[in-house]
Residue frames as qw, qx, qy, qz and C-alpha x, y, z in Angstrom:
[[0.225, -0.464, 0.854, 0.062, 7.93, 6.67, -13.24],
 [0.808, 0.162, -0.246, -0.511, 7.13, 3.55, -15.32],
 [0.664, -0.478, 0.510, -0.266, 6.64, 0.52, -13.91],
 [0.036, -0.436, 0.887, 0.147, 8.93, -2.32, -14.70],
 [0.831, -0.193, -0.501, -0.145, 7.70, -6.38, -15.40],
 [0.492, -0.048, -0.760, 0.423, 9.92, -7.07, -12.26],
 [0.107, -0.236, 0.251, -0.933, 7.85, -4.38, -10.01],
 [0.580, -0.100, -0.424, -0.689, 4.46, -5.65, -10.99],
 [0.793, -0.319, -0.515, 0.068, 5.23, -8.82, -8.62],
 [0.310, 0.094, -0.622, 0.713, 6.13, -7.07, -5.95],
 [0.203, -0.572, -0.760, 0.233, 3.57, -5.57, -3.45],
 [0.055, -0.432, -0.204, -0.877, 2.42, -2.04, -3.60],
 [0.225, -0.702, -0.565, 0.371, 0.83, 0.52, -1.08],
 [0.057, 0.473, 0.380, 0.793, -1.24, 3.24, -1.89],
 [0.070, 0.076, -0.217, 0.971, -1.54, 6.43, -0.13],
 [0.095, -0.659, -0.734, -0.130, -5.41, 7.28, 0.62],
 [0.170, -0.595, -0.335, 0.710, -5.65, 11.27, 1.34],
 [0.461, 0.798, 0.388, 0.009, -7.41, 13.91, -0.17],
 [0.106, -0.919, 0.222, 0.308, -4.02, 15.92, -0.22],
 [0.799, 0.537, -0.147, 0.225, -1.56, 15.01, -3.05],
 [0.101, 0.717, -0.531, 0.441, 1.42, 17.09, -0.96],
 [0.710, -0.395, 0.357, -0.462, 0.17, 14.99, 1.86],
 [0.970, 0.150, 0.131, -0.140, -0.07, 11.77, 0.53],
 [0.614, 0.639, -0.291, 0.362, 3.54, 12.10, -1.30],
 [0.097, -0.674, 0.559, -0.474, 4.97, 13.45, 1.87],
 [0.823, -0.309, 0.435, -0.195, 3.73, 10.14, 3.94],
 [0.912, 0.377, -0.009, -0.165, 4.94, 8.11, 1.10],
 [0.261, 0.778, -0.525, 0.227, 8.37, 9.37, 1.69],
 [0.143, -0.658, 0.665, -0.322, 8.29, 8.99, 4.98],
 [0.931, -0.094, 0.294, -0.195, 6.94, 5.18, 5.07],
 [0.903, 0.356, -0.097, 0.222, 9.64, 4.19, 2.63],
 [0.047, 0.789, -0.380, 0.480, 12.02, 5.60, 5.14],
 [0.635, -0.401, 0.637, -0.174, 11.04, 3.33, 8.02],
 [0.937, 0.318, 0.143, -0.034, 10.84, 0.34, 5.21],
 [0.418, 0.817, -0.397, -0.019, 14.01, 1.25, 3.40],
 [0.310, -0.659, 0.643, -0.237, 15.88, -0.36, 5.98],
 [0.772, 0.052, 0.565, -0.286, 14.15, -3.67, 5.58],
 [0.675, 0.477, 0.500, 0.260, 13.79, -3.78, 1.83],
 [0.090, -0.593, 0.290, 0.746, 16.53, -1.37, 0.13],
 [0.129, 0.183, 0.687, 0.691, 14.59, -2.16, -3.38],
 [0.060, 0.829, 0.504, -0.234, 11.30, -0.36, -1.88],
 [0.186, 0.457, 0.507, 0.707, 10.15, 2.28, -4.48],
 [0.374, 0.423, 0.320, -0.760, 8.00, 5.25, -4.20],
 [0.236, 0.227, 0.814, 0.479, 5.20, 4.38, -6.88],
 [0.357, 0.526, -0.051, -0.770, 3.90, 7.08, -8.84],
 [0.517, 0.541, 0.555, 0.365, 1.94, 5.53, -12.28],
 [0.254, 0.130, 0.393, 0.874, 1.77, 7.68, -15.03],
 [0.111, 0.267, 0.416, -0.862, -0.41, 10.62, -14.84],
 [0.041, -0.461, -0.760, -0.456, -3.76, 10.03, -16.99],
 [0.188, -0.123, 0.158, -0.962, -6.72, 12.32, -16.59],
 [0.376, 0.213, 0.775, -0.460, -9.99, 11.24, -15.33],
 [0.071, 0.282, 0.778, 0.557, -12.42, 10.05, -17.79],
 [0.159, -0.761, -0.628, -0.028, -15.34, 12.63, -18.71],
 [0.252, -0.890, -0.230, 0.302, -13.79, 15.50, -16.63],
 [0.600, 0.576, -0.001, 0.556, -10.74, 16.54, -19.22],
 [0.310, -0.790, 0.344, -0.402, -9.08, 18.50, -16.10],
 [0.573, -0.522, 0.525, -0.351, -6.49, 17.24, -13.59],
 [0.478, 0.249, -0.840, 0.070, -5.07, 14.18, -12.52],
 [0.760, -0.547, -0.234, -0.262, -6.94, 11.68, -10.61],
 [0.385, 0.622, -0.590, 0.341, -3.93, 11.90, -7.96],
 [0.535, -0.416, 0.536, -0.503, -5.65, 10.48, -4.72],
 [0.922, -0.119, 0.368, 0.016, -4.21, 6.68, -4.46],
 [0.714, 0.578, -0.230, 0.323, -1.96, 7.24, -7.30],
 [0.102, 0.768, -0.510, 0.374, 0.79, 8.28, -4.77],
 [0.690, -0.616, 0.283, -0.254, 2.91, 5.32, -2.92],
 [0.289, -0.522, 0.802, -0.005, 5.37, 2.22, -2.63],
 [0.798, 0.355, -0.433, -0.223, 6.22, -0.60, -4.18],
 [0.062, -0.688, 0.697, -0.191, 8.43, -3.06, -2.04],
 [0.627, -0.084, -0.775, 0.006, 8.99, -7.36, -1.20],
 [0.699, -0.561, -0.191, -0.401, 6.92, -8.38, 1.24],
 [0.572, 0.161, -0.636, 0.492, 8.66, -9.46, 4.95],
 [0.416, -0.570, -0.707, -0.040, 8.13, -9.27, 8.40],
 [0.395, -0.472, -0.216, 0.758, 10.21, -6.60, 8.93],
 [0.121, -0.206, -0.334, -0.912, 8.95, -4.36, 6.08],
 [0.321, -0.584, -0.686, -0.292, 5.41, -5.47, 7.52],
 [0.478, -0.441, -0.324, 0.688, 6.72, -4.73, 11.36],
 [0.278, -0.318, -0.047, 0.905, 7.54, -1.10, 9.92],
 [0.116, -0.200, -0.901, -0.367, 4.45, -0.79, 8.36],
 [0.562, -0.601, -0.562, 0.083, 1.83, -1.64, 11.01],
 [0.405, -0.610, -0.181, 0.657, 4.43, 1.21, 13.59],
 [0.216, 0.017, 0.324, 0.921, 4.04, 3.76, 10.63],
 [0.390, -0.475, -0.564, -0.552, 0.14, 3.27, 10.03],
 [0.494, -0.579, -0.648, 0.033, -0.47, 3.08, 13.62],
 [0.403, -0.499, -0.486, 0.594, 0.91, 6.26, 14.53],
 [0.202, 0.149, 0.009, -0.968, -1.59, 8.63, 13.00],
 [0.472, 0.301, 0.715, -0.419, -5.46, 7.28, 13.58],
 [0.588, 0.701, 0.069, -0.398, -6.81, 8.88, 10.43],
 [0.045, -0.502, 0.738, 0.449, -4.00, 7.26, 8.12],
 [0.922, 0.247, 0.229, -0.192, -5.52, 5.02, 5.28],
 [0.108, 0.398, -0.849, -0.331, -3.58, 2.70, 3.07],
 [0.857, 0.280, -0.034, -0.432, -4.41, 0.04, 0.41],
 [0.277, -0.493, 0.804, 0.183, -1.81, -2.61, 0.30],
 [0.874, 0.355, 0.033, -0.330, -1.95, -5.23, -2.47],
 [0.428, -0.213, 0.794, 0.375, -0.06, -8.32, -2.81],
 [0.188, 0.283, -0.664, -0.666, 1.36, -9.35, -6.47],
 [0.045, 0.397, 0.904, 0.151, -2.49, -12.01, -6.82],
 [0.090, -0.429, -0.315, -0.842, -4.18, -8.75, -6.88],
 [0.537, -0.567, -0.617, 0.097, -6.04, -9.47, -3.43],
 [0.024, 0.565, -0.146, 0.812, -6.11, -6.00, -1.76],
 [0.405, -0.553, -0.501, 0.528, -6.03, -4.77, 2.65],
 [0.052, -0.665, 0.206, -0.716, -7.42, -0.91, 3.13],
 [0.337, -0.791, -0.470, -0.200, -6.68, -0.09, 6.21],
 [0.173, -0.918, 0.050, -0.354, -6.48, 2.66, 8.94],
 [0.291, 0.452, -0.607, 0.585, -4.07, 3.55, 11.81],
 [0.492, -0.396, 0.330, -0.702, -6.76, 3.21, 13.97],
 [0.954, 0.091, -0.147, -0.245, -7.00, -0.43, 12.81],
 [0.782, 0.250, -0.508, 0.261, -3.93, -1.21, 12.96],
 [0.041, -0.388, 0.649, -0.653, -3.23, 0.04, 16.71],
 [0.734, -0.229, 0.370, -0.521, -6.29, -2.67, 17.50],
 [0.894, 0.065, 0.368, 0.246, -4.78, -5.92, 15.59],
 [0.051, 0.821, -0.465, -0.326, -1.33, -5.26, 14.86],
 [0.536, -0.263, 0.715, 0.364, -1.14, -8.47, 13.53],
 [0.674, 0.549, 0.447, -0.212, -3.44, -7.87, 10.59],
 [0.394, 0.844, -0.282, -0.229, -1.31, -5.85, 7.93],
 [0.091, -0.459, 0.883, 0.039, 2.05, -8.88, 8.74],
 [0.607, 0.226, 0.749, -0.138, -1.00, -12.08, 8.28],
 [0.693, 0.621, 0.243, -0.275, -1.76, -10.06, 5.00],
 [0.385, 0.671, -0.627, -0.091, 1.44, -9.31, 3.41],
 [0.397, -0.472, 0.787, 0.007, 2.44, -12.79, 4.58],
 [0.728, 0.306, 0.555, -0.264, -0.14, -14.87, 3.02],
 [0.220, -0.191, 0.783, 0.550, 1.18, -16.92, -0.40],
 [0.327, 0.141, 0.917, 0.176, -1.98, -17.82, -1.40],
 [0.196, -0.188, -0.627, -0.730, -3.61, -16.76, -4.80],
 [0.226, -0.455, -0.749, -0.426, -7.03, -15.11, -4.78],
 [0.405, -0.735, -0.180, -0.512, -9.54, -14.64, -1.95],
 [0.302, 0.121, -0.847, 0.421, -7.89, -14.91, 1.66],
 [0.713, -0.447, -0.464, -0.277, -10.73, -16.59, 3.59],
 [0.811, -0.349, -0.442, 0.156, -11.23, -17.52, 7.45],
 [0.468, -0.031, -0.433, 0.769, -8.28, -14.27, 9.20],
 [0.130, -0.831, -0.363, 0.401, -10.72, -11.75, 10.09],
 [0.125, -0.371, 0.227, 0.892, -9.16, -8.94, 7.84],
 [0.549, 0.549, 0.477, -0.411, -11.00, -7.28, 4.71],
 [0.051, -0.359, 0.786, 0.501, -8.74, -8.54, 2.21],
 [0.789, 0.438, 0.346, -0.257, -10.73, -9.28, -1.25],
 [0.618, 0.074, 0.613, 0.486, -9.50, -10.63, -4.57],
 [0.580, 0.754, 0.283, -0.125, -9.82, -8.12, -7.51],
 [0.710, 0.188, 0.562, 0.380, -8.06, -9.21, -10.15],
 [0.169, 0.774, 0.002, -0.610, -6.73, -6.65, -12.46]]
């Protein structure tokens, strides 16, 4: 699927598993509980590119997940998606390029952390909430 100019500013989680069937299947179902919240949430697949160096394959692990506008009820469903399966990973990135990985196991010990990131407006590094949310700038 190619991504739009209006997409780019929206927010985006990415799958983390070494299974592609896996990863795709969770992707569904998170944009299932979300769907409700934000009926423009996406599944986001980029375009498939092969890995530099290894001419084989698609690099498909993170390439598989969601696009959608940030809120507290897309967060809400979120946070009760990631938190029931410990070993779940996600990368969320808001549209300043500033990026949250984390687990289910994280998020069943501060459920507010994944709704403080996707809330936050402000451009760049977010300083001072206890999460491990860095700026990189693509």
């Amino acid at each position: 699927m190619s991504i739009t100019q209006e997409s780019r500013a929206r927010y985006r989680i990415s799958i983390i598993d070494d299974d592609p069937l896996r990863a795709r299947r969770e992707a569904r179902e998170l944009l299932g509980e979300i769907i409700g919240a934000d009926p423009a949430a996406a599944l986001d697949a980029p375009r498939q590119h092969t890995p530099s160096g290894t001419g084989k394959g698609v690099d498909i692990i993170g390439a598989i997940g969601l696009v959608f506008n940030a809120g507290s009820l897309v967060a809400a469903g979120v946070q009760v998606w990631l938190a029931r399966v410990p070993q779940r990973t996600i990368v969320a990135t808001r549209p300043d390029g500033s990026t949250l990985r984390i687990t289910g196991r994280e998020a069943r010990s501060d459920d507010e952390r994944i709704e403080r990131f996707l809330a936050s407006r402000e451009g760049g590094r977010n300083h001072g909430n206890g999460d491990d949310a860095h700026g990189s700038m693509d």
